[in-house]
N, C-alpha and C positions, 0 to 999 in steps of 0.2 A: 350787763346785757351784751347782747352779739352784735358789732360794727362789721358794716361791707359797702361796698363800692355803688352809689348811684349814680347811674349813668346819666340819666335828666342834669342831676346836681354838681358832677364830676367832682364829687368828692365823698370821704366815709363817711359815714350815719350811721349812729344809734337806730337800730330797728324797733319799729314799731311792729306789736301781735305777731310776737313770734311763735311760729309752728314749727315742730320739728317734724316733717314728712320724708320717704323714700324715694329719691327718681325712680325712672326706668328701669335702671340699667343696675338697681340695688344697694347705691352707694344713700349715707345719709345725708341730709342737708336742712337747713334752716330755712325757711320763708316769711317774710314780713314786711313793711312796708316804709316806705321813708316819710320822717315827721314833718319832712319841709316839702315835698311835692305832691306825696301819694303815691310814686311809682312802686314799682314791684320790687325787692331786694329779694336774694340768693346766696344762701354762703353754705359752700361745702364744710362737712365737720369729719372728724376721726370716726372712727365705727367704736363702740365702748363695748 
């Protein structure tokens, strides 16, 4: 699975319910949540 930085935790996490959605601005990125607070995680990806 996909690891990224929570800020609540100040440290990486295994995402939880990741989604892979499109910003704004058309770039791709990963969505899902941290297993130990609940906060929001974000991780930019390559485009494939």
């Amino acid at each position: 699975m996909a690891e990224a930085y929570c800020v609540k935790c100040k440290a990486k996490k295994e995402m939880q319910d990741v989604k892979e959605v499109t910003s704004k601005n058309g770039r791709p990125m990963l969505k899902g949540t941290c297993p130990t607070c609940g906060g929001k995680l974000n991780l930019f990806i390559k485009k494939s």
